[in-house]
N, C-alpha and C positions, 0 to 999 in steps of 0.2 A: 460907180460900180454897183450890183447887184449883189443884195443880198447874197443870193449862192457863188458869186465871185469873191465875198469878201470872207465867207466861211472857208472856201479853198484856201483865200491867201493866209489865212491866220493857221489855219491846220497845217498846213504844207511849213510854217516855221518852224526853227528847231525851239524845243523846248524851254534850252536856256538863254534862248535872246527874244520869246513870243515878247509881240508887244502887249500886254493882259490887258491895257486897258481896251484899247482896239478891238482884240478879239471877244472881252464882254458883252461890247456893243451889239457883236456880230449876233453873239449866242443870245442875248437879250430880245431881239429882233426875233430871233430863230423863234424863240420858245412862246413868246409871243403867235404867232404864225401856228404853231402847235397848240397851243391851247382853245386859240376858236376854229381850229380846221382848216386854214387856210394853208396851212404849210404841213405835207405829209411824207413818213419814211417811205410809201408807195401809193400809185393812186390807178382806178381802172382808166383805161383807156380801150372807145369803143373800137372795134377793127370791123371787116365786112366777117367774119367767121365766128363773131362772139367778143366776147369781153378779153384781153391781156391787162397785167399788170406791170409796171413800169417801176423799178428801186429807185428814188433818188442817193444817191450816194452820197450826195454832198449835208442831205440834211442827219445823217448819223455822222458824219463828220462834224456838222455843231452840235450836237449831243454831247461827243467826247471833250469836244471844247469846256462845255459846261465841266466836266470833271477835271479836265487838265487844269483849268482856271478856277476852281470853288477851290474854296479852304473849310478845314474839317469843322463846322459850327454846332454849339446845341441848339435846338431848333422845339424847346419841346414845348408842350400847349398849357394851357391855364391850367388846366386840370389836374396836373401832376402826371400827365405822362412822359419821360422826358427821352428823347432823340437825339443822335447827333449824326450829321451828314453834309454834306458838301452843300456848304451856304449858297450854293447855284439853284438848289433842289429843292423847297420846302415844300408844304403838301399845296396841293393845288386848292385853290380859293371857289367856293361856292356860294350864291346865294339864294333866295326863296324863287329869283324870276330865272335862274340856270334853267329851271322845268327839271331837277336829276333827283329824283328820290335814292337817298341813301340811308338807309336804315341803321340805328346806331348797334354799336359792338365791335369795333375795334376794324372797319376799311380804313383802308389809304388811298389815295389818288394822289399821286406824284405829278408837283408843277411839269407841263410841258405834255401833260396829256391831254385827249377831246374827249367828251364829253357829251354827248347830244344830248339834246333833250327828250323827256320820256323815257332813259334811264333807268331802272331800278339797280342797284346796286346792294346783295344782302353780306350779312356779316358775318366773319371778315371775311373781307375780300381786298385784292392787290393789283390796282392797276398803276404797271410801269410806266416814264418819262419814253416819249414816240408814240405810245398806244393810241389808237382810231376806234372808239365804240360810238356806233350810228343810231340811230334813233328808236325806241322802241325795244331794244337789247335789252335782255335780263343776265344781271350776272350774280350767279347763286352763292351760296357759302363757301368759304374755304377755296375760293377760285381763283387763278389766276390770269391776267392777262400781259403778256410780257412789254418790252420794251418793241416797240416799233409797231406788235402785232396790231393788225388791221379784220378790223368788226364790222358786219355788217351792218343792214335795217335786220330788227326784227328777230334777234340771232339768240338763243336759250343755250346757254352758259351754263348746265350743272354743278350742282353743289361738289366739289371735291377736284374740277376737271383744272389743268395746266395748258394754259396758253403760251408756249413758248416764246422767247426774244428773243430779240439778235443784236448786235449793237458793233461785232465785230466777224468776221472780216468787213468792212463796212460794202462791197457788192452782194455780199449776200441775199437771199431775200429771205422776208420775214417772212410769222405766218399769217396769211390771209383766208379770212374766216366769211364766204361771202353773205347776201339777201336769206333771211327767213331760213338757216339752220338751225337744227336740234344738236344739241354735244350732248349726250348723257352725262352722267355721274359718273365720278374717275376715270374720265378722260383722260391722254394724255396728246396733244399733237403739236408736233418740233420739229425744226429744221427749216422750216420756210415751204410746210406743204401748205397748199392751196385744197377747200373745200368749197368746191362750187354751188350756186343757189341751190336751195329747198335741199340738200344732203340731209341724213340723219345719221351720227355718229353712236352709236349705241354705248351704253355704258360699259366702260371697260376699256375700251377701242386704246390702244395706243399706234401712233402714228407719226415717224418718225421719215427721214430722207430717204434713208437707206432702205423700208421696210417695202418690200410690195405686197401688191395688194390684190385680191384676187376676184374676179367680175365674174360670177355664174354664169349671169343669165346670158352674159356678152361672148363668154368664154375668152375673156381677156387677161391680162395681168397687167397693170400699172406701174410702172418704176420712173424716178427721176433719172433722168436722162442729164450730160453736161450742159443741157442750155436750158430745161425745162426742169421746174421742180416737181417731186411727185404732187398726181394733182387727182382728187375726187372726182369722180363727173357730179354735175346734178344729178339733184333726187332719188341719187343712191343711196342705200339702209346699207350702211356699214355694221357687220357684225365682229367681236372676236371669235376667231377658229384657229386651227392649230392644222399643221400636213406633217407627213412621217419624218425622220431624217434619212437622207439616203445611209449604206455602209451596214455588214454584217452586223457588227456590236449592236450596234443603234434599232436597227431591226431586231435581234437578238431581244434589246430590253424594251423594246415597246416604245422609242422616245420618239417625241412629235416636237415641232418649234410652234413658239405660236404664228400664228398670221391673221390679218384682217381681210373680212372676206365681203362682199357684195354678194348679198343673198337676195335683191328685189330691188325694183325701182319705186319710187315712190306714188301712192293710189290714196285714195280718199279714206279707207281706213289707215291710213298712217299719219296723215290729218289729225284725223280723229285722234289719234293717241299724243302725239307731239305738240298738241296746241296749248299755247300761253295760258297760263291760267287767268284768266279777264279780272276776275271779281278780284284777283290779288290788287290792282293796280288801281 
């Protein structure tokens, strides 16, 4: 059987007759496969029209395994920090030849994440079990990156911003973060939206399923749809803005909702402003 046939058959058992040592196996494998990239919560696949994304399903199904099978362990380090968490989970293992610069002050990197190489990682910072950061990425202070979310090459993680996870309904999709984006500072983007290459999320930006989004220069508005998730185009400069509420009252007092707006598509002074800081790295 295959790995993703034997992760169905152990999820798909009822709880109190899972065979645990079996399905360890399965999850052992999984997490494995997770950790050097080989096995991911979603992966691009090319089409004639651009890039889609593809959920696996089955690999957030050995995720949950890992918690349905861990028992609550402490877990905690030489140094007197002490943990406790589901002995499936401990922090993921690094060495000098990983290529992952993590700066100390208190990140985690939770077994069952990737990791590329070239890296920077500042502190603290939280990357969940699923998570994909690809090569080059920087993730700044106080950041998060959730469970499954998918990172690209290249991709600036502000200090303060939230990378949402998903880990349940397990068809859902995560959120994927593609090639060479900017996220500002206190960010916030959930639900399983998609940011397509070279985007620039401006500080502030929250970005959620439900929220649409508003394209100037296209005179467009973006929303998820039942099959597609809300999704950035490239090299759009995401801003927050707010539009009126409709209804007397509302008008009456002045109130506006917020909204995220596309106010430009991205040009060489945007470049200019958004580029990696080199000499840090």
């Amino acid at each position: 059987m295959t790995l993703e046939e034997r992760v169905e058959r152990s999820f798909a058992e009822d709880p109190r007759s899972l065979n645990v040592a079996r399905a360890l196996r399965a999850f052992e494998e999984l997490k494995a496969g997770l950790n050097d990239g080989t096995v991911r919560a979603a992966q691009p696949s090319d089409m004639s029209d651009g890039v889609r994304w593809v959920v696996n399903d089955w690999v957030k199904k050995g995720i949950l395994l890992g918690f349905r099978t861990g028992k609550l362990t402490e877990l905690s380090l030489g140094y007197g920090f002490r943990y406790f968490d589901k002995g499936t989970y401990p922090l993921k293992r690094f060495t000098k030849k990983s290529g992952v610069r993590i700066v100390p002050g208190g990140t985690t990197v939770r077994d069952g994440a990737f990791i590329a190489r070239d890296v920077v990682i500042m502190p603290p910072a939280y990357v969940n079990v699923g998570a994909y950061v690809d090569e080059g990425s920087l993730i700044d202070s106080h950041a998060l990156v959730g469970s499954c979310a998918q990172v690209g090459k290249r991709v600036h993680v502000s200090a303060g911003t939230q990378i949402g996870g998903v880990l349940e309904p397990v068809g859902a999709f995560p959120v994927i973060i593609e090639d060479d984006v900017f996220v500002g500072g206190n960010c916030g983007i959930y639900e399983g939206v998609i940011v397509k290459r070279r985007a620039v999320i401006a500080a502030g930006v929250i970005l959620t399923g439900s929220t649409p989004v508003y394209d100037l220069p296209n005179k467009r508005v973006y929303r998820r749809t039942p099959n597609v998730p809300l999704t950035i185009p490239g090299g759009a400069v995401v801003v927050p803005g707010s539009r009126p509420v409709d209804g007397a009252f509302a008008k009456e007092l002045g109130l506006t909702l917020y909204c995220p707006v596309i106010i430009k598509y991205r040009d060489s002074r945007t470049d200019a402003a958004t580029a990696l800081e080199g000499m840090l790295r």
